[in-house]
N, C-alpha and C positions, 0 to 999 in steps of 0.2 A: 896222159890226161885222165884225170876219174870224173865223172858225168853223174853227177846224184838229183833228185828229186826234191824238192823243198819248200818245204810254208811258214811261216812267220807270222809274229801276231798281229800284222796287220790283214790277214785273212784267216785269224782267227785258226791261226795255225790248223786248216782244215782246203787249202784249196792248193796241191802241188803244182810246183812250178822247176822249171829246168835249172838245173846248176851247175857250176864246175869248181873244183875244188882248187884256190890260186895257189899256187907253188911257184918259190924261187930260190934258185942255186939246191933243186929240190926238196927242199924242207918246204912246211905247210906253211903258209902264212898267215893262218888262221882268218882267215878269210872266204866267202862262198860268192863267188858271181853270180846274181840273178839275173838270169839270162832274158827275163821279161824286161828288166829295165833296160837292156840297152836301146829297146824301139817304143817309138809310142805305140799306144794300147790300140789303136788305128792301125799300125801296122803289122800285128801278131799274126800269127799262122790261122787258118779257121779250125784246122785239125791240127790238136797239141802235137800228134805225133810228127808234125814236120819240125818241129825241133830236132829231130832224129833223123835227119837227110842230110847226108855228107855235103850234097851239093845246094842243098838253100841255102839263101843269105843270114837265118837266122844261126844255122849250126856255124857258120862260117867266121861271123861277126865275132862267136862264142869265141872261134878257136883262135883271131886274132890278138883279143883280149888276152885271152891264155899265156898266148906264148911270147905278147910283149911283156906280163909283167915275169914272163920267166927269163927274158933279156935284161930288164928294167926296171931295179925295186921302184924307180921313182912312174913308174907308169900304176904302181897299186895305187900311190898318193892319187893321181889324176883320176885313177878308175870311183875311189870313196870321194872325191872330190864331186863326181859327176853323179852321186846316188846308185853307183850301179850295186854295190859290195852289198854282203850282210854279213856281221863279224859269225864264226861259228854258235857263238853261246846263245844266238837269237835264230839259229835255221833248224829244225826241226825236219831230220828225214822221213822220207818214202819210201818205198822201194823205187829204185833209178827209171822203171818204166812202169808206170805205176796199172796203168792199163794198157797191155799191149794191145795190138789188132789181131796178132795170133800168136797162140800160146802152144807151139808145136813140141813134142817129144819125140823120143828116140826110144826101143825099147829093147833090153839085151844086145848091148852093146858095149860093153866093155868083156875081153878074154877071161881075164878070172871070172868073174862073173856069171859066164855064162859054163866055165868048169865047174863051179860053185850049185849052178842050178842043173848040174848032169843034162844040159842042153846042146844041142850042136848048133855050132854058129853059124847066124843069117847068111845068108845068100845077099841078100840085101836088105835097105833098112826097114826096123817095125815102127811106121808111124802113126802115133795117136795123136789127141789134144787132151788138153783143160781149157776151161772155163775161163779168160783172162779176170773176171769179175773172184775168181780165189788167191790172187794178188794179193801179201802184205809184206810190209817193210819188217825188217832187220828189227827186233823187240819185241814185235807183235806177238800174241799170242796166238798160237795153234789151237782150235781151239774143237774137241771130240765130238763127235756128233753120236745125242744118245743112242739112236738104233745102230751103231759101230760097237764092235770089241778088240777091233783087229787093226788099229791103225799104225801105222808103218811109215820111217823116215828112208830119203834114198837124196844122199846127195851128188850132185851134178852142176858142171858145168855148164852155163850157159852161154848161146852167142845172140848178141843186139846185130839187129840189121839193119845198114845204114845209106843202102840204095835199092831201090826197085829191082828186083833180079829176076827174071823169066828166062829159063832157058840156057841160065849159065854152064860155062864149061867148069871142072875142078880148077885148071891153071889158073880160070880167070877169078875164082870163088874169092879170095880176100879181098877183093878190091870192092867187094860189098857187105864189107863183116865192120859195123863200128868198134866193135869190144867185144868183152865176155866181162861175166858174173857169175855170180855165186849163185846156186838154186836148189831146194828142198824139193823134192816130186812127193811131196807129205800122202801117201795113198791107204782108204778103206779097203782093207785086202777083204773081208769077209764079203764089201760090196763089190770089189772087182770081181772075185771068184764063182759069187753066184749069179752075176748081171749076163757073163758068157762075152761082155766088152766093157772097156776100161774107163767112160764117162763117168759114170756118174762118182764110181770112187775115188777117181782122179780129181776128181772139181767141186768138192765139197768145200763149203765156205773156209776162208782160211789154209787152204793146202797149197798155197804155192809162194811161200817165202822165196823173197830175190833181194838180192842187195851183198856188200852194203852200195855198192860201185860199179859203173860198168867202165871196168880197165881199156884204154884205146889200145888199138892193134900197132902204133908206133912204140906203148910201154909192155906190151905183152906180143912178142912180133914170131914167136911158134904157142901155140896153144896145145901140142902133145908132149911138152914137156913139162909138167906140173902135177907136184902132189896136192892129194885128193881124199880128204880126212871126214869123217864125222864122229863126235863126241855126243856120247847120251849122259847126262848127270856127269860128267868128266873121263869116263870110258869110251876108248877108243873103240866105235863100234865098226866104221869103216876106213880103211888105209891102203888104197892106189894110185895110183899115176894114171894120168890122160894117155903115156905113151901105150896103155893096153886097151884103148878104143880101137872097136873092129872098121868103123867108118870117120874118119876124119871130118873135120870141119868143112875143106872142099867138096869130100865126096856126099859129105850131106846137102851141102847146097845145092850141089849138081842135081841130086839124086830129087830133092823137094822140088825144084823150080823148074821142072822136068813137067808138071802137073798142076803146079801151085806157085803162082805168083807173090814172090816175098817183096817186103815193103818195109819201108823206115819204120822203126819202133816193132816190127814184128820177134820173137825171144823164140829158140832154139831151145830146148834143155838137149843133152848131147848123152843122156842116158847115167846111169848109174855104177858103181862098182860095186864089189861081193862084200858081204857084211850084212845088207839087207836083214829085218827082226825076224821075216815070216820064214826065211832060210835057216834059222838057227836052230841046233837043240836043244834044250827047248826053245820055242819060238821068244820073241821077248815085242811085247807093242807096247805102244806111248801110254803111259798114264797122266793124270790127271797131278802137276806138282814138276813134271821130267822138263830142262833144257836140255834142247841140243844145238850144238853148233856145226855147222858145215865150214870147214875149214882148207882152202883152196889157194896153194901159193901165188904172191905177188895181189892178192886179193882180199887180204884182213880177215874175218870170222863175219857168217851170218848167224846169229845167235836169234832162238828163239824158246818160249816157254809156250808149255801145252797148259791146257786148262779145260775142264768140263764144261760143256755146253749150261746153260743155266734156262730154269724155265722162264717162258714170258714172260 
């Protein structure tokens, strides 16, 4: 099942709302469930993010939907019938969690990667954050902030969390994993290197493209087997596989929720591979004109374009 973000013009295409994208005999049926309409507006969540709870009734409802009209063309008929659909060509995406509750990283952690940076591999994991408010959808612009010279793309996989998890063990770790997605760790290397810690270059407005989907763990059922690409202007800037992550998906949940209580809607980024700009000889940063796409099997492309900040 893929889970996207979406607004339409009757909220002025400016206020996201939960989706899920109808497929049957799996082909698209171009079609998007808006998962708001299936309850009245009295019965919604108070926090959007329990749309993101395996076990509420709102994700629940979602996924009955789902997977009747994927038994049952004639159950789409019932579903447009009842106002719940919005044909594709009227939804306008998000990024899938458009504001997470936390926006955790992972840091050196992928094997090339960390051969790449003549680094010796973690002990265990390096975790930082971003700013969930540097969140944009798949299109958006990236966009340079003028005291930056050094910005820098690092694609990675991400995992959505989709129960409450304190204290998990690795065995148990999937059974609180909704999905993964595609993620940009878009970072001011010149602000990371001189701050001595990785906020503020991390969380600069725009630096955390996600999307386009977050893939469920029934359609993506091992997350270390997938390649793991980014494209700058059409060049292959980065090219690995999840199977050279030093910590797994488990071992990271285990290792966070150890300390840190994860919760529905909360996003993982699970780190980057070698290829990194500021790595290279000569170094190569984002200009002002540059797409790139973060390209992650069974996941489509997140594409986005850089742009110079503009004065007030």
């Amino acid at each position: 099942m893929n889970i996207i973000s979406i607004a339409t013009a009757e909220t002025q295409w400016s206020v996201p709302r939960p989706g899920i994208i109808l497929e049957h005999g799996g082909q698209d049926t171009r079609y998007r469930l808006d998962c708001e309409r299936l309850f009245d507006p009295s019965d919604h969540p108070s926090n959007p993010l329990s749309w993101f709870d395996m076990d509420g009734p709102w994700f629940q409802k979602a996924r009955e939907v789902f997977d009747d009209v994927a038994r049952d063309r004639t159950a789409l008929d019932r579903a447009n019938d009842k106002g719940w659909l919005v044909p594709a060509r009227d939804a306008y995406w998000f990024a899938p969690v458009p504001r997470p509750g936390k926006l955790i990283c992972i840091g050196l952690n992928y094997r090339d990667h960390a051969k790449e940076s003549n680094m010796p591999l973690p002990d265990k994991p390096v975790v930082f954050s971003k700013f969930s408010s540097a969140v944009i959808a798949p299109g958006e612009p990236v966009v340079i902030p003028k005291t930056s010279q050094q910005v820098d793309y690092e694609a990675e996989l991400a995992v959505v969390i989709g129960r409450r998890a304190k204290n998990v063990s690795a065995d148990r770790a999937y059974d609180y994993v909704l999905g993964y997605t595609a993620f940009n760790d878009v970072t001011a290397r010149d602000f990371q290197f001189a701050d001595g810690q990785w906020q503020r270059g991390k969380s600069c407005d725009t630096f955390a493209p996600m999307g386009q989907t977050i893939v469920t763990t029934d359609v993506i059922t091992d997350p270390h087997r997938l390649s793991i690409k980014l494209t700058l202007n059409g060049e292959t800037m980065q090219d690995s596989n999840t199977d050279q992550l030093i910590f797994g998906v488990p071992q990271l949940i285990e290792f966070i929720s150890q300390s840190i209580t994860l919760e529905p809607g909360d996003v993982i980024a699970t780190g980057t591979p070698p290829g990194v700009g500021f790595a290279r000889n000569p170094p190569v940063f984002l200009q002002p004109g540059d797409k790139m796409e973060v390209l992650i099997e069974g996941m489509g492309g997140l594409g986005n374009p850089v742009v110079a900040e503009q004065e007030n």
